[in-house]
N, C-alpha and C positions, 0 to 999 in steps of 0.2 A: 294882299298888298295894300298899303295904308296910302290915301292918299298925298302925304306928301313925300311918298317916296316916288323915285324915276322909274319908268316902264323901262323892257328891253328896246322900244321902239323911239324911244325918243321922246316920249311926252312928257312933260314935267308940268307941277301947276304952279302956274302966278303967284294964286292966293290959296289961302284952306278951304275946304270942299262948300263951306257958307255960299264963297264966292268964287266958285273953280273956272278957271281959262287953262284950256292948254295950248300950251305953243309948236305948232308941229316945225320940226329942223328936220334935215337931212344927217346922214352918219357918216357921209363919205370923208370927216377925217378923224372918226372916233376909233375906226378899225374894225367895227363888231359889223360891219356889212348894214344890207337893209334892214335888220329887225326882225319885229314877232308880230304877226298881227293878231295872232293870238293874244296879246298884253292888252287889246282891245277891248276883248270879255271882260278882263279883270280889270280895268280903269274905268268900267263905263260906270259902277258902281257909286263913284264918286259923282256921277249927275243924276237925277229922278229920273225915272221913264218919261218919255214923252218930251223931254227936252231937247229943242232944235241943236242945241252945243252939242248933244250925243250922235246923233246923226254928223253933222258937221264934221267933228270928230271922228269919225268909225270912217266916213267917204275920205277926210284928208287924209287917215292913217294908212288906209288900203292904197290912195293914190302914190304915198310915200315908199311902200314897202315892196309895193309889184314891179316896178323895172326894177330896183336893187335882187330882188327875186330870181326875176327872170336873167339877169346877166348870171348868176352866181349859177343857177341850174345851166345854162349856156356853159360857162366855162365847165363844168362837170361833166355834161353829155361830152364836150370834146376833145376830153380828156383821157372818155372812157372809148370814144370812136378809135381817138388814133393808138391807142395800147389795142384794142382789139382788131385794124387796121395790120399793125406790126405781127398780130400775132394768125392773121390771116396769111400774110406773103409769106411768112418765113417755116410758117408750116408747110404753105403749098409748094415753096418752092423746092422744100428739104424732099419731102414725099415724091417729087417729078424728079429732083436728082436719084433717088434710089431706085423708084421703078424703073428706068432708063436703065440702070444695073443689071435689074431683074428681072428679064422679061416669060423669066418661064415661070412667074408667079402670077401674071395676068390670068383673072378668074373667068372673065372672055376672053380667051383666045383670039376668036374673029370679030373682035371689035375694036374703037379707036374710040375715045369719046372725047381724045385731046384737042381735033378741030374744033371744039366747043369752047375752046377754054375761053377767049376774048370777049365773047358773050356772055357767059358765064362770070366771070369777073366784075362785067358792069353791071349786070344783074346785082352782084353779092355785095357791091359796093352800096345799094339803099336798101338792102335787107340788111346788111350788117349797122347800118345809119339808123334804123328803125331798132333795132334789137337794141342796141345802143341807147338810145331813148328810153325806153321800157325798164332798162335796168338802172340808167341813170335819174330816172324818173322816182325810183321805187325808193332810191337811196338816198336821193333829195327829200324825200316826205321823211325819211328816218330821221337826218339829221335835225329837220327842224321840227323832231318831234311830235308830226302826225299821225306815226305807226303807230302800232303795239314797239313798248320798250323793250330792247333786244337784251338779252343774255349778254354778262360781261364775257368778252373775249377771254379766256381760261383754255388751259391744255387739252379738256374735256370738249369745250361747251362750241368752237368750230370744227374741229375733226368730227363730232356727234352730228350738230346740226348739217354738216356737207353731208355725211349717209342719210341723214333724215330726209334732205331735199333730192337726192339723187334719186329715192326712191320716191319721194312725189310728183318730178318734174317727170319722171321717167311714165308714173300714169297719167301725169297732162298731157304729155307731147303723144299715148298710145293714142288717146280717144279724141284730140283734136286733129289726128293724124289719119282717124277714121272717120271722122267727122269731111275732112278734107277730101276725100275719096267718093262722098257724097254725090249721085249727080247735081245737088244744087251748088253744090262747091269746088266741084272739081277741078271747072275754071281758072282757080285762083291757082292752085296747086298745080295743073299741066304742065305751065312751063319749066317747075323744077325735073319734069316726068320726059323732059326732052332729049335729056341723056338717059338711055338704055342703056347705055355702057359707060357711069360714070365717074368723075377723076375728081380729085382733091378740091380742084376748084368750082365744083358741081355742090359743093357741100349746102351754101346762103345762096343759090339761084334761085330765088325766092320771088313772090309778088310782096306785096307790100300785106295784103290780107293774110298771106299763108302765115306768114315773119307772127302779124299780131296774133293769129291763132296758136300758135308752136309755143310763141316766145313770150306770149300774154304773161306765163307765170312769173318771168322776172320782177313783172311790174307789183303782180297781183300776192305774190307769196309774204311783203315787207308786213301788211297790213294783217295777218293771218297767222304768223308764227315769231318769235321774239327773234330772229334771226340776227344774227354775227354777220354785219358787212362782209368781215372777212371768208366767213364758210360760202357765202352765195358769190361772191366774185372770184372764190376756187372752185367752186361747181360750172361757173358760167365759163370758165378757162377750159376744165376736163372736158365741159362741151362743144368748145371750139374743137379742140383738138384730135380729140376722138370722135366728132361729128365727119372731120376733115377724111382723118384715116377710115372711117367709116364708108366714103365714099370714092377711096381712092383709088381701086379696080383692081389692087393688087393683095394679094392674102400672104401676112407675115404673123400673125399668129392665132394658125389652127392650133388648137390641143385641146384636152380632153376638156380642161377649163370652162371652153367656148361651145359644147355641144349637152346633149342630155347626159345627168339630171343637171349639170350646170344654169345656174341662169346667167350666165354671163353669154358675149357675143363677140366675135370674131368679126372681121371687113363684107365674107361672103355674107352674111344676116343680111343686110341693107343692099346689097348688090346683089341678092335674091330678088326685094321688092323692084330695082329697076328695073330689071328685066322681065320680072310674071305679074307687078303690081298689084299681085292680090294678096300678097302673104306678109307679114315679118315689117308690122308696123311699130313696132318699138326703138326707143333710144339707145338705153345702155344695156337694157336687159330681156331675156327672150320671157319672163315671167306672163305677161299679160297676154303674149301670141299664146305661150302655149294653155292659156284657161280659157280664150278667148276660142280655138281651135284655129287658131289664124298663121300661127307658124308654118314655113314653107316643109313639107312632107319630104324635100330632100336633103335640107341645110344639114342636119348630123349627119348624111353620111357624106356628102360634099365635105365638111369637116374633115371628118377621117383622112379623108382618103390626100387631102393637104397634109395633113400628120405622115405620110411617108415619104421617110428620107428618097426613098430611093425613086418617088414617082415625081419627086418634085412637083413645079404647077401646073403640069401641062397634062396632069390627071382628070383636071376640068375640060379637056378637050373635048371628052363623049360628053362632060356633060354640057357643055357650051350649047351644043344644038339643041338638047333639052329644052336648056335656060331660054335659048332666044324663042321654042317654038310655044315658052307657055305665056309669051306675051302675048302670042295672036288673040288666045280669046280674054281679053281683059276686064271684061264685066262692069257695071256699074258706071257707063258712059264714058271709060278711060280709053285711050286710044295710046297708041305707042308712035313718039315722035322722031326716034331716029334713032 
């Protein structure tokens, strides 16, 4: 950039670089927001090192660009809360209208994890505000250019990168997910472990540490692979969703799909780990339980036996007492809270 051309931030020079002043303004009625403070770098060039105008310069430029910044990240995080907010209630609620339908598909039988709900809710309200953050954080660096530059959005390049990430997010969320199971961590993780038997709205009953452990990758993935806004905010969607139905206590689609050599995962997967906590720590896929030998030793035929018409749900009834009796030994400092 030559000196006397204009930054993206606003700075323009008086005179030719002989005798450069620049003038720092504000943008708020240029339209282009706060700027680049990167344009920084490339204007300083126009003073020698060591000159106080560059400093001067580099502190007025930061002081100019960081509130303009920080509202614009503001208005994005809460933009991406209350769409993720929407897509909270109207999933949990659709999912509480149909199991109320269905009650012979309750995977516990003798449990209820609905008196949770109102607690659970406030919980998920700052773990879903936190997730939020992380992904709106990630997408804020893209924009202004701090990532790795993403792949043009093309018919290929987000369907491709959403499996790409589905499959990476799916080995972050195993291993921070064992990492959480920890006794140095468990702590954080417990509260979610409060429902043994739990429902839609159990799904973000989170601490605020479990949320950054889980959901770090949203933040962490922009910088790491050339990623498509678009592919990562339909992954971050299919995660909601199927996070939800994952936890919803009711099983609507066993089949052969969801069991071995399948790596895909049915409701019972996750509502295995409430109730025995030692098994079936994966997201979307049984891939890493079952290399890891961690997968629950009953979940295929618990599948199955969902797969008969004629047994309907209440085929988990022998195994209900199972389920609940392999909570007691929970290992690894976990304790079962209700």
């Amino acid at each position: 950039m030559g000196c006397n051309a204009r930054t993206r931030i606003g700075f323009r020079p008086a005179v030719n670089c002989s005798r450069l002043r620049f003038l720092i303004r504000g943008r708020s009625g240029s339209g282009r927001g706060a700027g680049d403070v990167g344009a920084l770098g490339r204007a300083r060039r126009c003073l020698p090192a060591g000159d106080p105008a560059l400093f001067m310069m580099i502190g007025m430029g930061i002081a100019v660009a960081a509130p303009g910044l920080l509202v614009h990240y503001m208005m994005l995080f809460l933009a991406v809360y209350a769409v993720t907010l929407v897509v909270y209630f109207a999933t949990g609620l659709a999912l509480t209208w149909v199991n109320r339908r269905h009650p012979d598909r309750r995977i516990q039988p003798h449990r209820d994890g609905s008196k949770r709900m109102r607690r659970e809710i406030r919980a998920s309200m700052k773990a879903l505000a936190t997730s939020s953050a992380l992904i709106s954080a990630g997408f804020f660096a893209q924009l202004n250019g701090w990532t790795i530059a993403p792949l043009e959005a093309t018919w290929w390049s987000i369907p491709g990168m959403f499996v790409v990430s589905m499959v990476l997010f799916d080995a972050w969320f195993y291993w921070g997910h064992r990492l959480l199971h920890l006794p140095a961590f468990y702590r954080f993780h417990a509260p979610h472990h409060a429902s043994v038997a739990p429902t839609a709205w159990s799904n973000d009953s989170s601490t605020t540490v479990d949320t950054l452990i889980e959901h770090g990758y949203y933040l962490v993935i922009w910088f790491i692979l050339p990623m498509p806004a678009a592919a990562l905010f339909a992954q971050r969607l299919y995660d909601q969703v199927s996070g939800m139905i994952g936890h919803a206590g009711f099983e609507y689609f066993a089949s052969p799909t969801a069991r071995w050599p399948s790596p895909l995962i049915c409701t019972t997967f996750h509502d295995l780990h409430h109730s025995g906590f030692r098994y079936n720590f994966g997201n979307f896929f049984s891939l890493w339980d079952r290399m890891m030998g961690t997968v629950d030793p009953r979940y295929d035929a618990m599948v199955a036996e969902f797969e008969r018409p004629a047994a309907g749900g209440n085929t988990s009834g022998g195994n209900g007492a199972d389920v609940s009796a392999a909570g007691a030994g929970t290992g690894s400092g976990e304790k079962a809270h209700g």
